[in-house]
C-alpha positions as CSV (number, residue, x, y, z in Angstrom):
1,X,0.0,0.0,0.0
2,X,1.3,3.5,-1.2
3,X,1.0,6.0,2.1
4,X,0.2,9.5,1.5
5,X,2.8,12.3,2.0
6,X,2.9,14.0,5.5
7,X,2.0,17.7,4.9
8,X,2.2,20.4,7.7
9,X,0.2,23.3,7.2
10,X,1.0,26.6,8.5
11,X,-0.7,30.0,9.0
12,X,-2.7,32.2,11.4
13,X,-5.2,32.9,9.0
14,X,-7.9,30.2,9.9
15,X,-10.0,30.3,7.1
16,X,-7.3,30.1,4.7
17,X,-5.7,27.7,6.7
18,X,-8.7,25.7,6.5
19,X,-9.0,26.1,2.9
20,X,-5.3,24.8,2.2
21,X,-5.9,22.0,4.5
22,X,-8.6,20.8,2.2
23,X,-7.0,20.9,-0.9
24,X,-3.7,19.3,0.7
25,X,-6.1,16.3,1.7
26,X,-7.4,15.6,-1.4
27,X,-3.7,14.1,-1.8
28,X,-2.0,14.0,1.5
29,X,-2.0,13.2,5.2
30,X,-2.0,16.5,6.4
31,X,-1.2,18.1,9.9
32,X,-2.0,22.2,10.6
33,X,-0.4,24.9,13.3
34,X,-1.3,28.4,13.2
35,X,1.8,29.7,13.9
36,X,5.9,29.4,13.4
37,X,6.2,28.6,17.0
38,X,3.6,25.7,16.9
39,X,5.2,24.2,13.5
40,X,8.0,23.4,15.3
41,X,6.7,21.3,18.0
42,X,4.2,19.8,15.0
43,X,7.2,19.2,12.5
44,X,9.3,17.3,15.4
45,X,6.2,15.2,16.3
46,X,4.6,14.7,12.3
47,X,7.7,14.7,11.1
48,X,6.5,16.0,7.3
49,X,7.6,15.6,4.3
50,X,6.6,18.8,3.0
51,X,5.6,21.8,4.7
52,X,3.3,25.0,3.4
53,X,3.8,28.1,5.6
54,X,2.6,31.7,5.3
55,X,5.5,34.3,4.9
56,X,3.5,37.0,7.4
57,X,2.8,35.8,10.1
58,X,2.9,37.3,14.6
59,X,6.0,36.4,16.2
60,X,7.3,33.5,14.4
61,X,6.9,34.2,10.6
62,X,7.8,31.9,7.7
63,X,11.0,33.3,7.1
64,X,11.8,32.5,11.0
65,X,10.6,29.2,10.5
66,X,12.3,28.5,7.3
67,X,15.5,29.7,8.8
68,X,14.7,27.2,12.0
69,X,14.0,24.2,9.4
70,X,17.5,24.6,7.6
71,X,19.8,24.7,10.2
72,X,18.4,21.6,12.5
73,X,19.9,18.5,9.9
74,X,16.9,16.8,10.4
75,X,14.7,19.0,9.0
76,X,17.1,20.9,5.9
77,X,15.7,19.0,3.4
78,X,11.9,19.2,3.9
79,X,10.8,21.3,1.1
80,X,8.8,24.6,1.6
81,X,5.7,26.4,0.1
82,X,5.4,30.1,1.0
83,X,2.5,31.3,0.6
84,X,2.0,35.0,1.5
85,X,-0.8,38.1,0.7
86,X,1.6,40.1,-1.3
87,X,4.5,39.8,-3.7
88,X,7.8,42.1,-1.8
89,X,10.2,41.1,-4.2
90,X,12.7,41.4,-1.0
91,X,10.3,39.0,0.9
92,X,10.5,36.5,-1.9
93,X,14.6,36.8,-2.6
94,X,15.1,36.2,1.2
95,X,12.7,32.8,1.3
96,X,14.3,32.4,-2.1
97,X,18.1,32.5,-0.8
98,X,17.1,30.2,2.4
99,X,15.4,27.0,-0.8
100,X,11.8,27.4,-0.5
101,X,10.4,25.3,-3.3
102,X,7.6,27.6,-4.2
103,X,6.0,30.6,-3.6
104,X,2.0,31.3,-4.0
105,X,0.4,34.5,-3.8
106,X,-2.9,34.1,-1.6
107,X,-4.5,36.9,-4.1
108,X,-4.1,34.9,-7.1
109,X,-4.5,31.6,-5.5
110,X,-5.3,28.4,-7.8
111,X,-6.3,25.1,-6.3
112,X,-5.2,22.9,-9.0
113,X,-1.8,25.0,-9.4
114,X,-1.2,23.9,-5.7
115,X,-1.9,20.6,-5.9
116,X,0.9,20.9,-9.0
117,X,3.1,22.6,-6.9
118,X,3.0,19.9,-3.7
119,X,3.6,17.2,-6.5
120,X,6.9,18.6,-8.3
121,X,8.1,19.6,-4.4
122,X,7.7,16.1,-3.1
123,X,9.1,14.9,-6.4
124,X,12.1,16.9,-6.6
125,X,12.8,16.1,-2.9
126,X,12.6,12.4,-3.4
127,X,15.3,12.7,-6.2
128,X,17.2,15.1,-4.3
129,X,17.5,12.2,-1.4
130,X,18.3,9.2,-3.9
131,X,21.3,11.5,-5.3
């Protein structure tokens, strides 16, 4: 039997975190925190193999987490989905230089170009790890 990717949703926006959680489903095992601080104690539990965080978040935002995710060597080489409600080009070079595998804007959200974007993530990662 074929199991599902683990997929850890993050942001503080509950109805969009509801709606990403739904889609992710539709394909995945999927986990959710509504904040960087809660992800971490979710990813060292779920242990996922892909994770979709918000960029702007209180406290802990993505770009916190992303930075906690690549330097524990446990966790470097989960891939990343930003998603955030606008496009700073400086938001999405720094998420850019730390690997994030995508980057979604909530205003032009897509469903199906999300479900695209989980598959060629978990893809690339599982190549990455065979190398």
């Amino acid at each position: 039997m074929i199991q599902r990717p683990r997929v850890l949703v993050v942001d503080d926006d509950p109805v969009f975190l509801r709606l990403i959680a739904t889609i992710a489903r539709t394909r995945c095992l999927v986990r959710t925190a509504d904040s960087g601080a809660d992800a971490i104690i979710s990813i060292s539990h779920f242990m996922p193999d892909l994770i979709v965080t918000d960029l702007e978040m209180p406290n802990w935002d993505g770009l916190k987490l992303l930075e906690s995710i690549r330097s524990n060597t446990k966790t470097e080489l989960i891939p990343v989905i930003m998603l955030t409600g606008n496009g700073v080009k400086e938001n999405i070079q720094k998420a850019a230089a730390l690997g994030i595998s995508g980057y979604i804007l909530k205003t032009s959200f897509q469903p199906n170009d999300f479900l695209t974007m989980i598959s060629f993530a978990l893809q690339r990662n599982d190549m990455i790890r065979l190398a």
